[in-house]
C-alpha positions in Angstrom: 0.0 0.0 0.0 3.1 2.2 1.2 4.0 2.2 -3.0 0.6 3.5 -4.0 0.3 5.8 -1.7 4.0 7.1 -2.8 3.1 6.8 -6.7 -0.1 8.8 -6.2 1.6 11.5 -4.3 4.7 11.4 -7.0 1.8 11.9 -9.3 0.2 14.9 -7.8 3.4 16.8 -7.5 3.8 16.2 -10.6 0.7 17.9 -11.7 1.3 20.5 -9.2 4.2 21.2 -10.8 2.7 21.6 -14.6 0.2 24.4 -12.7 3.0 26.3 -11.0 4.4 26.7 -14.4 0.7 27.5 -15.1 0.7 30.4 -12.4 4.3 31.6 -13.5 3.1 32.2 -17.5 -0.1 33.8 -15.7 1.8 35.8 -13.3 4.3 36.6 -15.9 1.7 38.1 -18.5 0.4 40.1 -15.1 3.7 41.8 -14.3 4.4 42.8 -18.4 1.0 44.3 -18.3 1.7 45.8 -15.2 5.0 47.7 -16.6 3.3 48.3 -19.9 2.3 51.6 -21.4 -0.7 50.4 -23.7 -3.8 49.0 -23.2 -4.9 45.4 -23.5 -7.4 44.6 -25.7 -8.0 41.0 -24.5 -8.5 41.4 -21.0 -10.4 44.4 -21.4 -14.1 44.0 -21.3 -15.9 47.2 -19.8 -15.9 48.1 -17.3 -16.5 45.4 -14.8 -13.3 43.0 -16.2 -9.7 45.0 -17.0 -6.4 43.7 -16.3 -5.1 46.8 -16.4 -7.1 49.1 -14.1 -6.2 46.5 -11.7 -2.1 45.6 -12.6 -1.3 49.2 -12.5 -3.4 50.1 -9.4 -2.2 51.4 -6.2 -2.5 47.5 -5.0 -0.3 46.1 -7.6 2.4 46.2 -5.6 3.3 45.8 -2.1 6.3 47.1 -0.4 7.6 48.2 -3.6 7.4 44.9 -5.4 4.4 44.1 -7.9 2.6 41.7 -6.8 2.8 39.4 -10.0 6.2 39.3 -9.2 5.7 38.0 -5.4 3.6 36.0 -7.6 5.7 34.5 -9.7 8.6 33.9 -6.8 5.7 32.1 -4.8 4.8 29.6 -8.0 8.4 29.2 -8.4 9.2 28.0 -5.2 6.0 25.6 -5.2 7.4 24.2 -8.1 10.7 23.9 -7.1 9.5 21.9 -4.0 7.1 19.7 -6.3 10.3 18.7 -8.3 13.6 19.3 -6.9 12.4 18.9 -3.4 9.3 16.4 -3.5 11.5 13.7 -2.0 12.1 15.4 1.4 9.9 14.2 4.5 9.2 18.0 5.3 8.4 18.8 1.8 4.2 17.9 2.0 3.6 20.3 4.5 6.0 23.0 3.1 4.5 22.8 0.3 0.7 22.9 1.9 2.1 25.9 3.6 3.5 27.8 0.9 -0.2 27.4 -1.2 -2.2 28.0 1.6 -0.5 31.5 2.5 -0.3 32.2 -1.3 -4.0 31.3 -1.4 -4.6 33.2 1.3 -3.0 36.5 -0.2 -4.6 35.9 -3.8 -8.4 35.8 -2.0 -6.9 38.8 -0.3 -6.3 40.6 -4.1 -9.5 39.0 -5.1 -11.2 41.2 -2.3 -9.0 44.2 -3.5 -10.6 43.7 -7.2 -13.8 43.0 -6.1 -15.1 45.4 -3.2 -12.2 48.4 -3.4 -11.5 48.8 -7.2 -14.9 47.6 -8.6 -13.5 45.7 -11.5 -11.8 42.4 -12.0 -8.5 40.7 -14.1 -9.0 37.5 -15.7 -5.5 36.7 -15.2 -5.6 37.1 -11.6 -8.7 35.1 -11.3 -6.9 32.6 -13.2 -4.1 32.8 -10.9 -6.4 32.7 -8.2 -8.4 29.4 -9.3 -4.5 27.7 -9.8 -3.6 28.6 -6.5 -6.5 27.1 -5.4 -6.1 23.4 -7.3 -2.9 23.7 -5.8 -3.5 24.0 -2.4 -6.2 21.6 -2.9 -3.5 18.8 -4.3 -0.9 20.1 -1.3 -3.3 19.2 1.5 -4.1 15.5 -0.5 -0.4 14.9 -0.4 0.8 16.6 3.0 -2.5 14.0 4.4 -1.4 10.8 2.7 2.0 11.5 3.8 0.8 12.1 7.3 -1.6 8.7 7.0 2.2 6.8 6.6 
């Protein structure tokens, strides 16, 4: 059973992975827009969805830093730990940590484009509903390897 359970889990990271890379591309998109001088046409849909009323708001970056870049360091190191790393005993609930607190702060940005900007980007909600499958997978993982 002990080989299932460690197939399955190699599996998920696996596809954990494949949508860090996923949030990376999306997060990576997020931060050009954000730096870029002209509009988007395909994220701009009225008035109520536009990428870039919300990547080059006040709340696109934090500290400094835009946040699709914290973004993208945050995918990166889920991915990292879902490759390099996915060996390690500590690595399940690492890596449950690290997409719970990045889940955390992307429900937090969801807030920000919902109820203070009025408006919403379809990358970040796609970033947002990656985040999510990936915390989802995390906890399946960090469980089965707490079951052993």
């Amino acid at each position: 059973m002990r080989a299932a359970v460690s197939a399955l889990s190699k599996r998920l990271m696996t596809v954990i992975a494949i949508l860090a890379v996923g949030g990376i591309a999306v997060s990576s998109v997020s931060l050009q827009r954000h730096y870029a001088k002209s509009k988007t046409e395909f994220c701009d849909v009225g008035e109520t969805f536009n990428c870039d009323i919300v990547n080059r708001s006040e709340y696109s970056k934090l500290f400094g830093i835009p946040v699709a870049l914290i973004g993208m360091l945050g995918y990166g190191a889920i991915a990292g730990l879902a490759t390099a790393y996915r060996s390690r005993v500590e690595t399940p609930a690492r890596l449950f940590g690290l997409a719970v607190a990045g889940l955390a702060f992307a429900l937090y940005l969801t807030y920000i484009e919902g109820f203070v900007l009025g408006t919403w980007c379809i990358l970040c909600l796609g970033s947002l509903a990656l985040m999510a499958m990936i915390a989802i997978l995390a906890a399946i993982v960090w469980q089965k390897r707490e079951a052993n």
